[in-house]
C-alpha positions in Angstrom: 2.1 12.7 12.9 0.3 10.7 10.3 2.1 7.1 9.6 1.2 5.7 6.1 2.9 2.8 5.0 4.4 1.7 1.7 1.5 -1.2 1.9 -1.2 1.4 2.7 -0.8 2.9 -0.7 0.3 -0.2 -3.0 -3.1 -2.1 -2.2 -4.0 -5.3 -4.1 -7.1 -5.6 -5.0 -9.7 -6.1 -7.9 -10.8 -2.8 -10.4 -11.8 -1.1 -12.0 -11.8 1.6 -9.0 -10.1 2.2 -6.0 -12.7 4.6 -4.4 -15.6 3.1 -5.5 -14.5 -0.7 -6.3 -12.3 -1.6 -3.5 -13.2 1.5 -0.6 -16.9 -0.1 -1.3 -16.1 -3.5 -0.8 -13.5 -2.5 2.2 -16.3 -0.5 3.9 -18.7 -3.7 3.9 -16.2 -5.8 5.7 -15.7 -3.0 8.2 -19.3 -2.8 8.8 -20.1 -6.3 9.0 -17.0 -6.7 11.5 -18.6 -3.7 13.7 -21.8 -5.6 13.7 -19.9 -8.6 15.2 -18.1 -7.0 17.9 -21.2 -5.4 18.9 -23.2 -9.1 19.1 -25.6 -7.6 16.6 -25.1 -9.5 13.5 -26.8 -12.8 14.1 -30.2 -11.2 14.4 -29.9 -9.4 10.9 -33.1 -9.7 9.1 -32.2 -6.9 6.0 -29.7 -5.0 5.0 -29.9 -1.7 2.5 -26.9 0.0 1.3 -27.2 3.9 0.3 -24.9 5.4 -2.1 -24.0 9.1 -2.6 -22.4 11.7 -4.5 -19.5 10.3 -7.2 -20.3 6.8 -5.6 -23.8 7.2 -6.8 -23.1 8.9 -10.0 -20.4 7.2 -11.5 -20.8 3.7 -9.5 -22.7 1.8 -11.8 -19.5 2.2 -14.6 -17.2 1.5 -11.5 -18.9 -1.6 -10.4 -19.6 -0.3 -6.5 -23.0 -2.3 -6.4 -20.7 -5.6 -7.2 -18.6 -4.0 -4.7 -20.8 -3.8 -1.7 -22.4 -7.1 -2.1 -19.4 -9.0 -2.3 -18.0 -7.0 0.6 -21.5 -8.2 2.3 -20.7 -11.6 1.3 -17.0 -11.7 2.7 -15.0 -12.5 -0.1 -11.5 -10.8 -0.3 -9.9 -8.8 -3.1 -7.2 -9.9 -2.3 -7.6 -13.5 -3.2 -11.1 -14.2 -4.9 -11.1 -16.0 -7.9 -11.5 -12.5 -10.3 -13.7 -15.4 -12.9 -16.1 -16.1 -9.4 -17.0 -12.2 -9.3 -19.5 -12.6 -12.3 -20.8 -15.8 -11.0 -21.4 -14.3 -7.3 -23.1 -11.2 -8.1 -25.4 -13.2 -10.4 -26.6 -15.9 -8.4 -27.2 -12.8 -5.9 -29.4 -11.1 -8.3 -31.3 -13.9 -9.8 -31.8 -15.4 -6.3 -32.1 -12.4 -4.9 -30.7 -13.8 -1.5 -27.5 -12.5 0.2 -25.1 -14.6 2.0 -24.1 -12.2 4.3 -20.0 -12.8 5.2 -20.3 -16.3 3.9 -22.6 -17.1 7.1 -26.4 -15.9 7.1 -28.5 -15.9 4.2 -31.2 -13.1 4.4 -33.8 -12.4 1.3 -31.1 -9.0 -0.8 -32.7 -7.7 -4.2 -29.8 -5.3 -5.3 -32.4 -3.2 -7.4 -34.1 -1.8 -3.6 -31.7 -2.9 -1.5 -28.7 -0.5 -3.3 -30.0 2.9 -3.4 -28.1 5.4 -6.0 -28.8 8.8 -4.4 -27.1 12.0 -6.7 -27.0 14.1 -3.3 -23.5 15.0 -1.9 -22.7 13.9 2.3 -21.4 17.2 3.6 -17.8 15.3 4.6 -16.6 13.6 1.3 -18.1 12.9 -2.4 -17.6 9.2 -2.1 -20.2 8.7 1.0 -21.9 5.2 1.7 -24.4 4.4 4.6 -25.0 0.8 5.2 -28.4 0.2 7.4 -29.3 -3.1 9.1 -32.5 -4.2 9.8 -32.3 -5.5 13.4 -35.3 -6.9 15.4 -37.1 -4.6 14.3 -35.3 -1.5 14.4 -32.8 -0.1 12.2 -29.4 0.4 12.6 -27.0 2.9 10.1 -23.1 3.3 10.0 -21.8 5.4 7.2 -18.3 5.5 5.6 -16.4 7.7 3.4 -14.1 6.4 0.2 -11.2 8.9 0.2 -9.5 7.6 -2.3 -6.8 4.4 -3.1 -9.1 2.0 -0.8 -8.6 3.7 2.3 -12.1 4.5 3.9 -13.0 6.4 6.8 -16.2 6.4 9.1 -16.7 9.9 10.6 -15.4 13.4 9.7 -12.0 14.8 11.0 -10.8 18.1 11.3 -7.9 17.1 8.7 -9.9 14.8 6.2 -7.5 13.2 4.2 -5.6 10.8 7.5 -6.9 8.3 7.7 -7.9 6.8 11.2 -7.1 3.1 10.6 -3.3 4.0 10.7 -1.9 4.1 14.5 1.9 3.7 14.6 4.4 6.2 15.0 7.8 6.0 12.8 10.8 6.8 13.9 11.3 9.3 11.3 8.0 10.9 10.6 7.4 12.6 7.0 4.6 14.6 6.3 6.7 16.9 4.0 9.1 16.0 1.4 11.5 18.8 3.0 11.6 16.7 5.6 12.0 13.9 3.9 15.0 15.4 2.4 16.0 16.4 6.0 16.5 12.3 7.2 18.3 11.7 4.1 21.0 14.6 4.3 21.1 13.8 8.4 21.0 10.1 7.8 23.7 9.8 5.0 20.8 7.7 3.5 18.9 7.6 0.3 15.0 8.0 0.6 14.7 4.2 -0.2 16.9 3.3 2.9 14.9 5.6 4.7 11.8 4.3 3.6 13.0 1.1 4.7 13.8 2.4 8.1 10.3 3.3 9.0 8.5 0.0 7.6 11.0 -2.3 9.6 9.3 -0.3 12.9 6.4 -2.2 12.0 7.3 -5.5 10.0 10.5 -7.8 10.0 12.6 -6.9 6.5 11.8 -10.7 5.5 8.1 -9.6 5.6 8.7 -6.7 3.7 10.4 -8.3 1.1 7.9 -11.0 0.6 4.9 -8.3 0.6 6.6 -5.9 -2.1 7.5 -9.2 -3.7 4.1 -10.1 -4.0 2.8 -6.3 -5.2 5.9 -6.6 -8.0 4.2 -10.3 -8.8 0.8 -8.9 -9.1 2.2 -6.3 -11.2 3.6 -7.9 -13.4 1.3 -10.5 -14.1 -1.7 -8.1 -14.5 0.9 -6.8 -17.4 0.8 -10.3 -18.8 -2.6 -11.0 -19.1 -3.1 -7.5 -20.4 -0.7 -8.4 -23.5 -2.0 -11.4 -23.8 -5.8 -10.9 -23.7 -7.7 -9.8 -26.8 -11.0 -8.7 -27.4 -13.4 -5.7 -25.7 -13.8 -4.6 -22.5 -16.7 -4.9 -20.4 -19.5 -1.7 -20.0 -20.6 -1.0 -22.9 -18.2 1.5 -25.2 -17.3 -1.5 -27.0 -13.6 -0.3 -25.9 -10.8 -2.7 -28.0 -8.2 -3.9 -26.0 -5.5 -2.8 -27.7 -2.8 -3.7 -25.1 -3.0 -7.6 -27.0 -2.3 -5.5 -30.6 0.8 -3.4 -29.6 2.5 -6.8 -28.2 2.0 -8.5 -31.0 4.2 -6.0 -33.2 6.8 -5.9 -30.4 7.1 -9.3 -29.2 10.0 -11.3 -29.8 10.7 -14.9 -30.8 12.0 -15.8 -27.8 9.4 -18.9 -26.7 8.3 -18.2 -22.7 5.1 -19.8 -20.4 4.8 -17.3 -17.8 5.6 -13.5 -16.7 9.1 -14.2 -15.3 10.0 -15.7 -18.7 8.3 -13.0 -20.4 9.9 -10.1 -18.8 13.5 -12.2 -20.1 12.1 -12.9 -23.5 11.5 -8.8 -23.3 15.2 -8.4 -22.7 16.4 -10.5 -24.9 15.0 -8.5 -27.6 16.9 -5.8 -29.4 14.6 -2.7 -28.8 15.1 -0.1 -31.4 14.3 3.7 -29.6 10.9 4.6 -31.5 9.8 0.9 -30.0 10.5 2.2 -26.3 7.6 4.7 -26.3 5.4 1.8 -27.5 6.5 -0.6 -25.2 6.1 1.7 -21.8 2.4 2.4 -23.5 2.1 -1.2 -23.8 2.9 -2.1 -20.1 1.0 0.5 -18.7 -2.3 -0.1 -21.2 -2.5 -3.4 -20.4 -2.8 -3.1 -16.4 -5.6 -0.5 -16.8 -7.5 -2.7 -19.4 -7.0 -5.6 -16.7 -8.4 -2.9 -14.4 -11.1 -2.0 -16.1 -12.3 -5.6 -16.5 -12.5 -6.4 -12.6 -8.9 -8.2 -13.1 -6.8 -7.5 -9.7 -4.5 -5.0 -9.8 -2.4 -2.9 -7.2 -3.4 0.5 -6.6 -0.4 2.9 -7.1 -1.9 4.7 -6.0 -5.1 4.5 -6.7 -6.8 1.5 -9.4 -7.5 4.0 -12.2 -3.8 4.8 -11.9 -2.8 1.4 -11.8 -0.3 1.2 -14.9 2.0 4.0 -14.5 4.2 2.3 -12.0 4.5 -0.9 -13.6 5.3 0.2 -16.3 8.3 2.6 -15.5 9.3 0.2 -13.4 9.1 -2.6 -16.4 11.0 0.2 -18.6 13.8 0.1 -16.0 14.0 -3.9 -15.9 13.8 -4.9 -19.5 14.8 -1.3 -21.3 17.7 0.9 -18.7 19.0 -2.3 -16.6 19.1 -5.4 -17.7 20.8 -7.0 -14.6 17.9 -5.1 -12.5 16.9 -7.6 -9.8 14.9 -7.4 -6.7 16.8 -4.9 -4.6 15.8 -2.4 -7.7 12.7 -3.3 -7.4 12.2 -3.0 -4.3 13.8 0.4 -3.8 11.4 2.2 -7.0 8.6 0.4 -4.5 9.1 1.7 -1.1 10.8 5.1 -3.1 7.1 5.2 -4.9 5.0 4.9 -1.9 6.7 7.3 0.2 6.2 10.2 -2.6 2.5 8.7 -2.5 1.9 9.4 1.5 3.2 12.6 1.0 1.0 13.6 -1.5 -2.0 11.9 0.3 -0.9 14.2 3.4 -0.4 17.3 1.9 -3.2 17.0 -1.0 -5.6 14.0 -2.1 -5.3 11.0 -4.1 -8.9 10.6 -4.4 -10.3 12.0 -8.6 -13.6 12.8 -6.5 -11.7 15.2 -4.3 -9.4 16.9 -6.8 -10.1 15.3 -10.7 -7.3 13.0 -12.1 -4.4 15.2 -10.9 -4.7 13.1 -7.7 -4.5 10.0 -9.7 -2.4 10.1 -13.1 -0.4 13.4 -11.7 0.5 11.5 -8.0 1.1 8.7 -9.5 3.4 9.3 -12.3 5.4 11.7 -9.6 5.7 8.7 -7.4 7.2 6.7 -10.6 9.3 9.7 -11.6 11.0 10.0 -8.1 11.6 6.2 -7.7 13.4 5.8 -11.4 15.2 8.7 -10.5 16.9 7.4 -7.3 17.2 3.6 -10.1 19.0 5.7 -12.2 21.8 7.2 -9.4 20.0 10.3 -8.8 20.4 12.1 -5.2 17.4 12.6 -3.0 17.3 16.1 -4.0 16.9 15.1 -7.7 14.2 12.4 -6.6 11.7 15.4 -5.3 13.0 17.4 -8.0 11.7 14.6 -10.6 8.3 14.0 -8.9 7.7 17.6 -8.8 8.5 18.0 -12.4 5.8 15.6 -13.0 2.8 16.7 -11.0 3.8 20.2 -12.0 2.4 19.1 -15.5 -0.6 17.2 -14.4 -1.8 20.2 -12.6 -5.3 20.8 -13.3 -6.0 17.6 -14.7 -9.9 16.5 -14.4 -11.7 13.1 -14.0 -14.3 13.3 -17.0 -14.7 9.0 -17.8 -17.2 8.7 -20.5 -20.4 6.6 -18.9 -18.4 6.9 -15.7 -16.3 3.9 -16.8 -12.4 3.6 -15.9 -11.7 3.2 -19.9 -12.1 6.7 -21.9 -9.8 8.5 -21.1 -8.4 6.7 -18.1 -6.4 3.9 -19.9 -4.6 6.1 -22.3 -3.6 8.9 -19.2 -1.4 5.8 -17.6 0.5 5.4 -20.5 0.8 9.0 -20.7 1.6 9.3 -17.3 4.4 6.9 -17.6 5.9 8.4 -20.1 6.0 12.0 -18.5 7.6 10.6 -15.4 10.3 8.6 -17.4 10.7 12.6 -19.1 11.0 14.0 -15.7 13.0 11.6 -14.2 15.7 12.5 -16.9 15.1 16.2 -16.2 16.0 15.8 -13.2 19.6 14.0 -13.3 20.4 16.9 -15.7 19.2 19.5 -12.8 20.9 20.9 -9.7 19.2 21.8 -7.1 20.7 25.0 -6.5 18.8 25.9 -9.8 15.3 24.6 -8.5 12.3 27.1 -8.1 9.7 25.2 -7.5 10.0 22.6 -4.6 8.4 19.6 -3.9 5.9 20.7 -1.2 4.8 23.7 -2.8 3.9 21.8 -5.8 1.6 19.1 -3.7 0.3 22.3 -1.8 -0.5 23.8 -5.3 -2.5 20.7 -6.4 -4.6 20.9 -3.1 -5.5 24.3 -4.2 -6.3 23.7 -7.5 -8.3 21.0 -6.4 -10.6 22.8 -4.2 -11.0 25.6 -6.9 -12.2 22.9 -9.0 -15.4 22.5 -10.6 -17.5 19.3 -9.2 -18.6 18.1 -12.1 -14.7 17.8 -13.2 -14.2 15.2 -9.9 -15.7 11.6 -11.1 -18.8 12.6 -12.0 -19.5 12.2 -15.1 -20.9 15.6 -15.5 -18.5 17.6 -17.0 -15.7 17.7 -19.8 -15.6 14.5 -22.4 -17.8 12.4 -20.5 -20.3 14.8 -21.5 -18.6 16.2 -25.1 -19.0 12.7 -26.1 -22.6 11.1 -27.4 -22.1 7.5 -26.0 -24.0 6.4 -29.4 -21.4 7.5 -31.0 -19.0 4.6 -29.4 
């Protein structure tokens, strides 16, 4: 059975996508570490990098060509100076050498050596072939983005494991029935449970410090996003208007950094038509972080980025104001958990099956992990995450100029709000009433995926992002 981690789907990394921003710069590394175990890599003389299907279509708005080369170049998401990215990919381009993983310089112009092709790969839409150059000869590998940054290299019967994952828990899920199962046989709730399987990999110090740092990134990607004005980056001339919401809500209360923020946040008496505006807020101002190459955490996925800070920053500084860490890292390991199950049973990639995978998974993932916050049993948990995919159903991926920005900001803060709605539905619903469970609901999103149109699944070609003249923005 398939073992996905909590970590494997809460990612840090920089946007604006994680299929074709971070998969991209993941697969480079990947290649460029196969070229070194194989003794190859010091005779490099060129490198070309093929793009295909969504990758190619919509990876100019999504940044995969700055992707790829600073993949190429060895710099980590994880940790790169987000203000060097710019600088990189220029000096790249005007110099039109490549550094390749930090190492060997080799004559790179991005405008032949990065080759946009429309056509699909038969295995996944998000397809990449990287092709080296080597005495001579030339050498190709080719990868598949499948969605949240994880990337696979060859086709599998069952396409959506992935094949980087080898550890076996000692309570497998594939299924939220059986999810359900460990929790009623365990005496547990899903967080324990959760907790349970990561300790069979990591020491519980380690996984407090990771989800520790995913909850830091979090919430200082909300930060800058309230505190940065202007337009974003592409070419809609899309206001920020995270900066513009904060500024009517904010209160008095002085503060330097997030931590102090998040207090200040509490300390102010929120009035209930402010609370829709404030969730809206938190979860506008990761995606326009996102959508500027700012690092973010995938949750699952970049263009879903702000649905799970915020509900979780609704919880801290709205429902519980003496939330602390163990809250927060309960909604985390709750959220990723409904995340793998989803990325089993169904897809989390919008090239695969629209934004239902993205905005629909992960506001189910927030709804079931502010539903176990708020005292809910697991039953109600699955109950709450299914409530909320059940009303993403169908949902495409249609970004205007095949940006993350229109209408991909405004569907996290959306998202967040219908999972805070179908959290509460579900403490006010026992299970004994339930009709539609968990798993048929993720098996019900896989269908509709497949029945759905291509030019509805990050393409560009289909729905506003061609309803919309892009002179008229």
């Amino acid at each position: 059975m398939e073992c996905i981690s909590v970590f494997d789907m809460l990612k840090i990394g920089v946007g604006p996508s994680s299929s074709h921003t971070l998969g991209p710069w993941r697969a480079a590394e990947r290649w460029i570490k196969e070229l070194k175990a194989t003794n190859k890599f010091d005779n490099i003389q060129a490198i070309t990098v093929d793009l295909y299907g969504s990758l190619s279509l919509t990876g100019k708005g999504h940044a995969t060509d700055y992707a790829v080369m600073l993949g190429l170049t060895g710099v980590d998401p994880e940790t790169i100076p987000t203000d060097d990215i710019e600088t990189i990919v220029s000096n790249i381009k005007t110099n039109k050498t490549l550094t390749v993983n930090g190492e060997k310089s080799i004559e790179f112009n991005p405008e032949t050596a990065i080759v946009f092709n429309k056509n699909f790969l038969p295995f996944h839409s998000n397809g990449m072939s990287f092709t080296a150059t080597i005495n001579g000869e030339k050498l190709t590998s080719t990868f598949y983005s499948i969605g949240g940054g994880f990337v696979v290299k060859e086709e599998r019967s069952v396409h959506k494991k992935n094949a980087e994952i080898k550890h076996s828990f000692p309570y497998p899920i594939d299924k939220g029935s059986e999810l359900l199962q460990y929790c009623i046989d365990l005496n547990m709730p899903i967080s324990k449970v959760v907790l349970e399987n990561e300790k069979s990999i990591r020491s519980e110090a380690v996984i407090d410090s990771e989800l520790k740092r995913i909850w830091d990134t979090m919430l200082e990607c909300m930060y800058i996003g309230c505190h940065t004005e202007g337009h974003l980056p592409g070419g809609l001339n899309v206001r920020r208007r995270a900066f513009d919401i904060h500024q009517t809500l904010k209160s008095k209360t002085p503060y330097s950094n997030p931590v102090e923020w998040l207090y200040s946040i509490r300390d102010t008496e929120v009035k209930f038509r402010q609370i829709l505006k404030w969730v809206s807020c938190f979860a506008l101002a990761v995606n326009e972080v996102n959508a500027a190459l700012g690092r973010v955490v995938t949750a699952p996925t970049n263009g879903s980025a702000g649905v799970i800070p915020a509900v979780l920053m609704y919880y801290l500084v709205i429902e519980n104001h003496d939330g602390d860490f163990d809250d927060i890292k309960r909604f985390l390991l709750v959220a990723g958990e409904i995340g793998s199950i989803f990325k089993k049973g169904a897809t989390i990639s919008a090239a695969m099956g629209g934004c239902q995978a993205e905005i629909g998974v992960s506001s189910a993932m927030a709804a079931g992990a502010l539903t176990e916050l708020s005292g809910g049993t697991p039953e109600q948990v699955l109950i709450a995450a299914e409530i909320a995919m059940e009303h993403h159903l169908g949902l495409t991926c249609d970004p205007i100029g095949g940006l993350v920005q229109i209408p991909c900001i405004e569907r996290n803060a959306m998202g967040a709000i219908k999972a805070i709605n179908a959290a509460e539905l579900a403490l006010d619903t026992d299970p004994k009433n339930v009709k539609v469970p968990l798993d048929k609901v993720v098996n019900t999103m896989w269908e509709t995926a497949k029945d759905m149109s291509t030019k509805y699944k990050e393409t560009s070609e289909g729905g506003l992002a061609v309803g919309v003249n892009l002179s008229d923005c």
